[in-house]
C-alpha positions as CSV (number, residue, x, y, z in Angstrom):
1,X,84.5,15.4,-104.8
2,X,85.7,19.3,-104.3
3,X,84.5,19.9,-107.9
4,X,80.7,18.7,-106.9
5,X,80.7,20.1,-103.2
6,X,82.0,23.7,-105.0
7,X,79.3,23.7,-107.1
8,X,76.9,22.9,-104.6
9,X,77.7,25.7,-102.6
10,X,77.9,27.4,-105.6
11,X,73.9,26.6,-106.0
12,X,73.0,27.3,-102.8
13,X,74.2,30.5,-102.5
14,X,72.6,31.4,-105.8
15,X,69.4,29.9,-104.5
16,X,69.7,31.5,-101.3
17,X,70.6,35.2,-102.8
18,X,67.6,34.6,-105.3
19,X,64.9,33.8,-103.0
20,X,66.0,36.3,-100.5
21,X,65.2,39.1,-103.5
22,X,62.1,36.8,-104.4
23,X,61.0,37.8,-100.8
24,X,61.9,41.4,-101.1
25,X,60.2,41.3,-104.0
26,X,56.9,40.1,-102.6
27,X,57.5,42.1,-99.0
28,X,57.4,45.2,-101.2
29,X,54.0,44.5,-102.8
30,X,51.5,46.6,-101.5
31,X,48.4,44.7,-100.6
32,X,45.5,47.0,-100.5
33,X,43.2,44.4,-98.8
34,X,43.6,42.3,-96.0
35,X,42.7,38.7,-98.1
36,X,45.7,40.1,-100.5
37,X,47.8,40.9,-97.6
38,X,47.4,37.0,-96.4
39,X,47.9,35.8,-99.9
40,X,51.5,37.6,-100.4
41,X,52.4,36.7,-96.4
42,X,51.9,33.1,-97.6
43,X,53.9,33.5,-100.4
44,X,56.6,35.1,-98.6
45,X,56.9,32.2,-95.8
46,X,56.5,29.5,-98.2
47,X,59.7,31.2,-100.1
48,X,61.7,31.3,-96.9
49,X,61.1,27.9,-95.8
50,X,61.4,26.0,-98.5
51,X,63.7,28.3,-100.6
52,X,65.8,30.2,-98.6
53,X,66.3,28.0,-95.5
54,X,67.3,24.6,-97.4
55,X,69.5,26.9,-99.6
56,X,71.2,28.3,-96.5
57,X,71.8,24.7,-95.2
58,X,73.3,23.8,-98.9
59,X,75.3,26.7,-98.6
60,X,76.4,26.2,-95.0
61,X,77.1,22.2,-95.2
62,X,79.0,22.1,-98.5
63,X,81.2,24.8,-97.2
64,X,81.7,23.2,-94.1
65,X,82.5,19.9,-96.0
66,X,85.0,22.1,-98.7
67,X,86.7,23.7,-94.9
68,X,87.3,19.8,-93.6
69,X,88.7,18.7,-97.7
70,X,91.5,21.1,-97.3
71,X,92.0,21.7,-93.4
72,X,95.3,24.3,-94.2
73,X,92.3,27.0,-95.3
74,X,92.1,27.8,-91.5
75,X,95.1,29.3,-91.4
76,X,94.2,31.8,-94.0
77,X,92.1,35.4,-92.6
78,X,90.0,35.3,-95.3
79,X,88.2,32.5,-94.8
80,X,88.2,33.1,-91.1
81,X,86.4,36.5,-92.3
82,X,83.8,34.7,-94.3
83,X,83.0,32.2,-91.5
84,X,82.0,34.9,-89.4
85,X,80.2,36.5,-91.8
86,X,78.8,33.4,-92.8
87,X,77.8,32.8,-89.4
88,X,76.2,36.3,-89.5
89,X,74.0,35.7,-92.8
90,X,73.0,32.5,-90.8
91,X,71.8,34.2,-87.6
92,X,70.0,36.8,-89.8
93,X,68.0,34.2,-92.2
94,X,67.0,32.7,-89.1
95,X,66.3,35.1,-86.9
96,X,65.1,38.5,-88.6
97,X,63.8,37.3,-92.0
98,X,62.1,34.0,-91.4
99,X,61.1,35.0,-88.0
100,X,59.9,38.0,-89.2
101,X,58.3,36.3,-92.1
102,X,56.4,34.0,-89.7
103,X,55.5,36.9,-87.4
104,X,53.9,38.5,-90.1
105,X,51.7,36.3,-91.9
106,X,50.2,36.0,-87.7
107,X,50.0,39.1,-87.8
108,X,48.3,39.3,-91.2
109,X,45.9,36.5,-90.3
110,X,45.4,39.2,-86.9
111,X,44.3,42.1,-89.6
112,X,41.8,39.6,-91.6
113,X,39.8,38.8,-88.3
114,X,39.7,41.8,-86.3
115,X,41.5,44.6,-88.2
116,X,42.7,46.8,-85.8
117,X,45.4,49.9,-85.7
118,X,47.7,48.5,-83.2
119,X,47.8,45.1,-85.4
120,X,48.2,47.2,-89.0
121,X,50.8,49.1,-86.9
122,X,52.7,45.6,-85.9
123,X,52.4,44.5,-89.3
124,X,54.3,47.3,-90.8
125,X,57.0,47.1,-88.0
126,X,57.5,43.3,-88.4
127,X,57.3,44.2,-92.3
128,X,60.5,47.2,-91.9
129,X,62.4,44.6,-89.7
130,X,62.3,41.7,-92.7
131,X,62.9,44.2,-95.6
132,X,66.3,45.0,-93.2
133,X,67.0,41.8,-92.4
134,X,67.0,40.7,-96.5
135,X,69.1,43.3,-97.4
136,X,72.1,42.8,-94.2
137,X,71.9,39.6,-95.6
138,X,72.3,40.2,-99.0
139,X,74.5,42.7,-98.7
140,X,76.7,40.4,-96.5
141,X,76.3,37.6,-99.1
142,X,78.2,39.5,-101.2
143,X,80.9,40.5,-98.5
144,X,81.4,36.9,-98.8
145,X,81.1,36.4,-101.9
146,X,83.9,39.2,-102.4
147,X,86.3,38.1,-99.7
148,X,86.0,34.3,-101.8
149,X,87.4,36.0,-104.7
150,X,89.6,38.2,-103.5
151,X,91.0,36.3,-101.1
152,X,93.4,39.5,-99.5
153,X,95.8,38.9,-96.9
154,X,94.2,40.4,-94.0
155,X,97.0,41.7,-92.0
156,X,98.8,38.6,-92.1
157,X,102.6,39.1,-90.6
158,X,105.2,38.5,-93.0
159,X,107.7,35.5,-91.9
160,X,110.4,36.4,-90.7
161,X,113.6,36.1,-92.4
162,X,115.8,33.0,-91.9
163,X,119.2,33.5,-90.5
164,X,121.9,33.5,-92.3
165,X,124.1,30.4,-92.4
């Protein structure tokens, strides 16, 4: 049961680290026309809800599930680390890229009907905010990531020494 709940979480983080650079990817086209600009704003929200958000849940559950296998894991910092990074990537995805993602086809549907400066200006606002919000998220993937296989002691206090008899 660890094996399979391992590799799933070994899956979804790959999913979740590959769509978030598929949406990078496609954030950082440059869409010349407003029907192009829609196109690639599609794209990019179809990729974060059915990519990046069901990979994040993968991710989150099967960790969750590995935590309540071997409950003496709490007591280690690490871990406690990558919870709250974990819990940080979460509020991220959420929040600043699929938000932002959602905000910004609007917005791009906004600049096919009635182009306007304040909308184009929007745009490349909501546009800055996701391209952030991919890479904190990345780059705290692989804080994780690193703290998994590491594992370092984290201040932990040495026990003390037993009495002598």
């Amino acid at each position: 049961m660890r094996t399979l709940l391992r590799l799933l979480h070994l899956l979804g983080g790959v999913g979740f680290a590959g769509a978030l650079a598929a949406q990078l990817a496609i954030t950082s086209v440059a869409a010349d026309t407003p029907p192009r600009l829609l196109a690639a704003r599609d794209i990019a929200l179809s990729v974060s809800s059915n990519v990046v958000l069901p990979a994040l849940g993968l991710m989150v559950l099967s960790g969750l599930l590995l935590l309540a296998l071997r409950p003496a894991l709490i007591e280690q910092r690490w871990l406690i680390g990558k919870l709250l990074i974990g819990i940080a990537v979460c509020g991220i995805a959420l929040a600043q890229v699929h938000g932002a993602a959602r905000q910004a086809r609007t917005l791009a549907v906004q600049a096919l009907t009635s182009p306007t400066d304040a909308t184009a200006a929007a745009l490349a606002t909501v546009l800055r905010s996701e391209r952030l919000g991919v890479w904190s998220a990345l780059a705290l993937a692989v804080a994780a990531v690193s703290l998994a296989l590491w594992r370092p002691r984290l201040g932990q206090r040495a026990k003390p020494p037993t009495p002598p008899p």
